[in-house]
ROKE-706976 format. One record per atom (N, C-alpha, C): residue in one letter; z, x, y. Coordinates in steps of 0.05 Angstrom, whole numbers, plus 5000, padded with zeros to 4 digits. Example, Ala and Ser with C-alpha at 12.3 -4.5 7.8 and 13.67 -1.06 7.14 Angstrom:
2
A515652644886
A515652464910
A515652644934
S514252574955
S514352734979
S515752585001
//
This chain:
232
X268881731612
X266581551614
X264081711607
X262681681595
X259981771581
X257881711606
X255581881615
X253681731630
X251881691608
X250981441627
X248281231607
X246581471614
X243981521587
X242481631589
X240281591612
X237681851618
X235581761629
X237181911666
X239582051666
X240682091689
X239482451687
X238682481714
X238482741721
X238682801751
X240182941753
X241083031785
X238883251799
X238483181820
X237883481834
X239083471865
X239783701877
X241783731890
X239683951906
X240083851940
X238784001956
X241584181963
X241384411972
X243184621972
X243684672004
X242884712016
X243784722053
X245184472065
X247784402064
X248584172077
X248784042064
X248884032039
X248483902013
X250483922003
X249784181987
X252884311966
X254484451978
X253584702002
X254184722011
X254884792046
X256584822054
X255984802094
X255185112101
X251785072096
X251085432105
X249085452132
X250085192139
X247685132160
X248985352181
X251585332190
X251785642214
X251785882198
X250985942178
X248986152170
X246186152175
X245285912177
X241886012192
X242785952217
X243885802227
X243485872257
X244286112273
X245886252263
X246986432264
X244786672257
X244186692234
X241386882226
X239086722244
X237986642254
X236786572269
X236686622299
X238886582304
X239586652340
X240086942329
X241087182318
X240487382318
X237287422316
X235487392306
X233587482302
X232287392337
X231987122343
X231486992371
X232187312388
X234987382390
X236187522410
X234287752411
X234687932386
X233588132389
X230488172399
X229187802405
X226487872411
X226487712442
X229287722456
X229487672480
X229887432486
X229287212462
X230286922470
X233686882470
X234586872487
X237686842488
X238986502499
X237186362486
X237986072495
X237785822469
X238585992450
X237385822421
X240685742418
X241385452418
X243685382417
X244085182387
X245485102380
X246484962353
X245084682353
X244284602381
X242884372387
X239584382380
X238884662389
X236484752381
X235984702357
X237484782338
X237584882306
X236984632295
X238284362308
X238784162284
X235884092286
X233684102296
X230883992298
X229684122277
X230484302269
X229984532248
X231284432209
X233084282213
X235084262188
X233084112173
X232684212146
X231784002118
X229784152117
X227184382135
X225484512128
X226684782113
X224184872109
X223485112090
X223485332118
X224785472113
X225185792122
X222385892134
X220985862123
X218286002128
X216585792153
X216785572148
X215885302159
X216985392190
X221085342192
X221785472211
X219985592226
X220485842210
X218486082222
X216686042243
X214985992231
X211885852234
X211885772267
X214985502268
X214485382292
X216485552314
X218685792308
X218985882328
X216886012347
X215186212326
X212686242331
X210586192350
X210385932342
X209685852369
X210985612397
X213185612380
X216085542406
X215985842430
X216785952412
X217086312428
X215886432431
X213486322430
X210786722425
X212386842418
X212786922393
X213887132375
X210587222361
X210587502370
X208287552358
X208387782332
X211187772321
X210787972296
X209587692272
X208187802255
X207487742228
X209387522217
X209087312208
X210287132199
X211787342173
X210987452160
X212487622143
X214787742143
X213987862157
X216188012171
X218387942188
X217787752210
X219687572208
X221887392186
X220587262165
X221787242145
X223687442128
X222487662123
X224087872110
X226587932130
X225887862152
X228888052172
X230787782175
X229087512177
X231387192182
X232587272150
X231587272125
X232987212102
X235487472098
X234087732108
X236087942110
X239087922120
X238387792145
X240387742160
X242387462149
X241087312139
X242187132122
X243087182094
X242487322091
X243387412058
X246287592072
X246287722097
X247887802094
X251287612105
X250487462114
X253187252121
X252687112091
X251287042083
X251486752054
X252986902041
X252987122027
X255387272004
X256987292005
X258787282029
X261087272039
X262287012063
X260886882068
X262086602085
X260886372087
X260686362053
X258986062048
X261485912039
X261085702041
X263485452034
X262485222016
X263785181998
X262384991980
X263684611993
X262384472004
X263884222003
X265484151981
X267984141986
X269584011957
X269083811949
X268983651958
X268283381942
X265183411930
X263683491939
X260783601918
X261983801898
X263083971899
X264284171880
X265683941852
X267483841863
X268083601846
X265683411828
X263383391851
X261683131841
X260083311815
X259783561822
X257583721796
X259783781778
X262283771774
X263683781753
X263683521741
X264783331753
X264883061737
X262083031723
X258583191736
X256383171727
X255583281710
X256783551706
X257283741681
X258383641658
X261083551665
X262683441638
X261283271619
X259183111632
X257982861622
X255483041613
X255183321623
X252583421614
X250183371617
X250383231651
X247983111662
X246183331662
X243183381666
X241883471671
X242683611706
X242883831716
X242283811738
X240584051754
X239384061772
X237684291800
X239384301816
X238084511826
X238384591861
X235084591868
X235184401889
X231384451899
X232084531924
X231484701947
X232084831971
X229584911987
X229784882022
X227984992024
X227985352031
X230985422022
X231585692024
X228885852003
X229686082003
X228286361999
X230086331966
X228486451936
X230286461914
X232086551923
X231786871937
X234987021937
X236486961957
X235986831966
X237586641991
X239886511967
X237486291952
X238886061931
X240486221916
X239186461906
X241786641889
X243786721896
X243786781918
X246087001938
X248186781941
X248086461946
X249686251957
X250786151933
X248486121907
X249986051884
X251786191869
X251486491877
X252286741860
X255686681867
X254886681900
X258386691915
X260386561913
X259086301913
X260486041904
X262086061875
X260786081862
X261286101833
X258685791827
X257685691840
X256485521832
X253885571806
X253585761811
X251285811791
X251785781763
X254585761754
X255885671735
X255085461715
X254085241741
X253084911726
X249784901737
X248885181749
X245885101751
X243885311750
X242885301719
X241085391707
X238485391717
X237785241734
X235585021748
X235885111773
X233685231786
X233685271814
X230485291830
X230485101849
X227085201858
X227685181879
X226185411896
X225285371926
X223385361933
X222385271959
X220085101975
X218185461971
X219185751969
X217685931970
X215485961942
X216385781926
X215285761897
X212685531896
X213085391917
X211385121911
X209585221938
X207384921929
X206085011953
X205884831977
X208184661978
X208884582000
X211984522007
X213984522020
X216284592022
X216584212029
X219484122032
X219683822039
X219183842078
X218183602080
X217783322070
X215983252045
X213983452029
X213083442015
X214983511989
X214183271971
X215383281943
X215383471920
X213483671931
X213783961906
X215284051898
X218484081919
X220684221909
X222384071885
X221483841886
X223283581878
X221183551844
X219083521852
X217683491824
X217083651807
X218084001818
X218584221804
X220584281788
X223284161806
X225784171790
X224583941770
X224083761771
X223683541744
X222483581724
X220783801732
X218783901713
X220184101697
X221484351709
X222984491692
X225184471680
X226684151693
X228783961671
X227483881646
X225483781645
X224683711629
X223583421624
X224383281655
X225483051655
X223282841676
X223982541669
X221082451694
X222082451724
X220482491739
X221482391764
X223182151764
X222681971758
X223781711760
X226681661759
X228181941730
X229681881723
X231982061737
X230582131764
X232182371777
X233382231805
X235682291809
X236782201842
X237782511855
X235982451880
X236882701897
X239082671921
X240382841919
X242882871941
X241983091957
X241682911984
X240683032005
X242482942036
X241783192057
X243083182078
X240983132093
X238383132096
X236483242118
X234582932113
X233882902138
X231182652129
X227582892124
X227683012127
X226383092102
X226083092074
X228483202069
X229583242038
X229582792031
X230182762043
X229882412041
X226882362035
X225582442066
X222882372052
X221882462028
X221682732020
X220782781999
X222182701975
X224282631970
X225182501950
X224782271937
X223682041967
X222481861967
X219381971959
X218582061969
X215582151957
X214482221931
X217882381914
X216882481893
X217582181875
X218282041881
X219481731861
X222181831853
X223081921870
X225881911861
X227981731879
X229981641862
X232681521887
X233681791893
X234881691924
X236881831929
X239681811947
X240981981949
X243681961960
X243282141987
X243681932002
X244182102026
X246282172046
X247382412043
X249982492063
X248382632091
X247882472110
X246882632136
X248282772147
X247083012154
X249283272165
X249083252193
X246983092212
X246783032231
X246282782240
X249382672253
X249882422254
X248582202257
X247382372300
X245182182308
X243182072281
X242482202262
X240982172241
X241081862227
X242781842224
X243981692199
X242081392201
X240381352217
X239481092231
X236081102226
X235581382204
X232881442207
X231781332190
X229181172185
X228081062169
X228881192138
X228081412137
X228981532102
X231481582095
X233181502115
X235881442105
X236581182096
X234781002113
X235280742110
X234580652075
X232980822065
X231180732042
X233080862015
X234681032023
X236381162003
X237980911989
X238880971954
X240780821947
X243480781952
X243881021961
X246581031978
X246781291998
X246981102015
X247681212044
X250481212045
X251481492053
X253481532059
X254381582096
X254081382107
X253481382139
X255681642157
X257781752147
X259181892162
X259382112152
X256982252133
X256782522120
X259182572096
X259082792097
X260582982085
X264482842091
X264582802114
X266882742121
X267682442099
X265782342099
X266882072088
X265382052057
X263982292046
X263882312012
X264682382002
X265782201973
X267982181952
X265482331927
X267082481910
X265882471887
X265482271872
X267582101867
X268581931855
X266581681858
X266381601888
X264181391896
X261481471896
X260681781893
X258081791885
X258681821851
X259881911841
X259881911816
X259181681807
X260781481804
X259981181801
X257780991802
X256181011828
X253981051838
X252381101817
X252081431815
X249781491799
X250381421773
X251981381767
X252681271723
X251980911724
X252180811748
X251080521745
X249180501759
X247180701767
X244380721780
X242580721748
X244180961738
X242281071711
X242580871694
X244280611696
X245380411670
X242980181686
X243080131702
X241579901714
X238379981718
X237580181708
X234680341712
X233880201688
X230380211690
X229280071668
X229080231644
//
């Protein structure tokens, strides 16, 4: 099957493509520990999912009186994360599947993230994903990370391509909002269940209500080749 022209993918990368979320929480509650907070639990984390790294930051900051340098904090969370992502990142299979069926057709596609580049490198490198994506921006490049649309209208810009003609696959109602913000449709697989009931999910072209567990390539594939055929 050929896709109808005017189709361009971009693909948020944490929870997305792939399950690296207990890699930040994980680099995270190490960093927490070593500054004495020993109560940062997986429940904590999800209030955190769909921002930018740095953003994070910002609000442990002042969650914790953490008083080193937002910098520096950053350099030691991404350190510590770079060092689990090269070795115990997991790609969802059925997304692994969906960017091949997207390749074959020679869709256009991104990665927009609110990870760190060498975060985005180190995950794509491991995977082998970097294979089908030439295209990569993170929220550390723009000058505002999602809920704001920069990450999203950056990748469009260095596709080549309009917003309009872009659908984003996202896990986070962030990554929702800003997708919605930049004029794009999008697909939403929520990585956090309670979620699934949130206004910017509600607004997606396809909601996939039970995550990851219940997405087909096949049924998003479809989706987006008769999204891009029924577009003006």
């Amino acid at each position: 099957m050929s896709t109808p022209g005017g189709l361009a993918v971009v693909f948020d990368l944490d929870g997305t493509l792939v399950d690296s979320e207990p890699n930040y929480f994980e680099a995270a509650r190490r960093l927490l520990a070593a500054r004495g907070v020993t109560d940062y639990t997986w429940a904590n984390h999800e209030r955190y999912v769909g921002i930018s790294t740095r953003e994070t930051l910002d609000l442990f900051k002042q969650r914790y009186g953490l008083g080193a340098p937002l910098d520096e904090l950053l350099t030691e969370t991404n350190d510590r994360y770079l060092e689990l992502a090269r070795t115990s990142t997991r790609v969802h299979p059925q997304m692994r599947k969906l960017v091949e069926l997207l390749a074959g057709d020679r869709v256009p596609m991104a990665v927009a993230s609110g990870s760190s580049p060498e975060a985005i490198a180190a995950v794509l490198s491991g995977t082998g994903l970097d294979s089908w994506f030439g295209t990569a921006v993170s929220a550390d490049e723009v000058a505002n990370g999602k809920p704001a649309p920069d990450v999203f209208l950056e990748a469009a810009r260095r596709l080549g391509v309009s917003p309009g003609d872009c659908v984003v696959l996202e896990d986070a109602v962030p990554g929702a909002e800003a997708a919605h913000a930049a004029g794009m449709r999008c697909v939403a697989v929520p990585s956090v269940p309670a979620q699934a009931d949130h206004p910017a999910f509600a607004r997606a072209g396809l909601l996939v209500r039970g995550g990851q567990a219940k997405f087909t390539a096949r049924a998003a594939y479809d989706w987006l080749t008769g999204s891009a055929a029924a577009s003006p």
